[in-house]
C-alpha positions as a printed NumPy array, in Angstrom:
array([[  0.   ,   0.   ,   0.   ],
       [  1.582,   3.457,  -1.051],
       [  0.793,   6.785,   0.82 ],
       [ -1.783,   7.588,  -0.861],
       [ -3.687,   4.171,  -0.443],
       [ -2.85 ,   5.045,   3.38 ],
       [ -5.962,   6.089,   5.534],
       [ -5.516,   8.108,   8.294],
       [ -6.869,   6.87 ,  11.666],
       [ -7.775,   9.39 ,  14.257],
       [ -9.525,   9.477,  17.851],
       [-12.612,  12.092,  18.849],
       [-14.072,  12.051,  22.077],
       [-17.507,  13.39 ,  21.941],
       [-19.758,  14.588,  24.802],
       [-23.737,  14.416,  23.425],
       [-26.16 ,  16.576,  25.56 ],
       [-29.546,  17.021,  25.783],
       [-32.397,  14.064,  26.014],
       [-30.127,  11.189,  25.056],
       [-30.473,   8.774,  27.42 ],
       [-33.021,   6.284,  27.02 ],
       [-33.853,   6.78 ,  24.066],
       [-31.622,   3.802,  22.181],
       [-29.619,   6.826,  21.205],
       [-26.397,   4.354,  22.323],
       [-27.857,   1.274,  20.917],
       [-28.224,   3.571,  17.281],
       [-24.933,   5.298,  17.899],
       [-22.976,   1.4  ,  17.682],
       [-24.598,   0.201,  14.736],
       [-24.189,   3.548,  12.687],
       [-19.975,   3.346,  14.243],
       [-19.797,  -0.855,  12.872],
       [-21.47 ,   0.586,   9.656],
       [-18.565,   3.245,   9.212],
       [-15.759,   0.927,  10.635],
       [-15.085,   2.6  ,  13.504],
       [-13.769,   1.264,  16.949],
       [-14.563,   2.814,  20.351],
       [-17.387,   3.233,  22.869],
       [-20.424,   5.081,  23.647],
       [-21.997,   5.106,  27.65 ],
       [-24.403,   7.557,  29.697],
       [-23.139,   9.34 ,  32.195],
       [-23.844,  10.545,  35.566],
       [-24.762,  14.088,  34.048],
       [-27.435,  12.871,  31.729],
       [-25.164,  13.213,  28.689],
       [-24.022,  10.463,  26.946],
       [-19.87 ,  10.4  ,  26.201],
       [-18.954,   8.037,  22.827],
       [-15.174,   7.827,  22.114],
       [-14.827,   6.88 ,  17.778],
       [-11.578,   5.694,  16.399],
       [-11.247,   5.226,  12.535],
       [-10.803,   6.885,   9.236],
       [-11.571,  10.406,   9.224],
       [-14.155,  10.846,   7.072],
       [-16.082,   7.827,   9.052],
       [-15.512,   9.765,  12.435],
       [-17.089,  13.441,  10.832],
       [-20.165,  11.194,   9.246],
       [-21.04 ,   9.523,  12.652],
       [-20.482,  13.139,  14.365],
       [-22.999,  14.715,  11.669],
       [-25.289,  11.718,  12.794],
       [-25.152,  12.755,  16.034],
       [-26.049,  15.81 ,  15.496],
       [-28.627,  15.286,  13.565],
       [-31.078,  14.01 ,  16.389],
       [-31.28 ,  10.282,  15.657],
       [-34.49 ,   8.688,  16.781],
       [-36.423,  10.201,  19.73 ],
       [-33.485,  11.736,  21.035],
       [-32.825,  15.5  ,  21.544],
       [-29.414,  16.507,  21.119],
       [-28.486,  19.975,  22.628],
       [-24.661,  20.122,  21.991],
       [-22.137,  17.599,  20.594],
       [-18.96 ,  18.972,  22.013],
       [-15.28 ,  17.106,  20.844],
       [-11.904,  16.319,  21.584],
       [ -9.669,  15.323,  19.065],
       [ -7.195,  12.54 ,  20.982],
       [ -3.802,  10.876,  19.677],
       [ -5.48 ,   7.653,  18.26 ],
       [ -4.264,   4.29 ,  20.255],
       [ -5.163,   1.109,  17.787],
       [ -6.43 ,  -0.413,  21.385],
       [ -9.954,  -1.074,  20.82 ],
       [-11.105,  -4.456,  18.358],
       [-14.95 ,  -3.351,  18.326],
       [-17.55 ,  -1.013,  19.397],
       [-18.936,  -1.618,  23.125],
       [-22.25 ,   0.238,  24.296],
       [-21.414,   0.656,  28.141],
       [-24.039,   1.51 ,  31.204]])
């Protein structure tokens, strides 16, 4: 594979707000990441938002983002705030976590 056959992998941690918990908004969130290829997680948290960590190509990463923003299923997303992280190769799938 030459350089330009190379994708590049990078790591977003994402913080979703709003009404996004119970609403299979993590259950949707996994199976649009396998779709795209992408590694990683996605859990509520204490807060009421719900944190998702996506590892992959690029371009997969900024389409599940856009999806997240979007306000998939009965969900009502407020904010989708990022942080771009060093990629680590670490994860083999995508886990939905309590």
């Amino acid at each position: 594979m030459n350089k330009e056959q190379q994708v590049e992998a990078v790591r977003i941690r994402a913080t979703i707000t709003g009404g996004v918990q119970g609403v299979n908004f993590r259950a949707g969130c996994r199976e649009q990441a396998v779709q795209n290829g992408l590694t990683g997680l996605v859990r509520n948290s204490a807060d009421g938002s719900v944190e998702a960590v996506f590892e992959g190509p690029r371009d997969s990463v900024q389409r599940l983002l856009a999806w997240c923003e979007r306000r998939p299923s009965a969900a009502r997303v407020s904010e989708v705030a990022t942080q771009w992280e060093k990629p680590t190769g670490e994860d083999t799938g995508f886990d939905v976590r309590r």
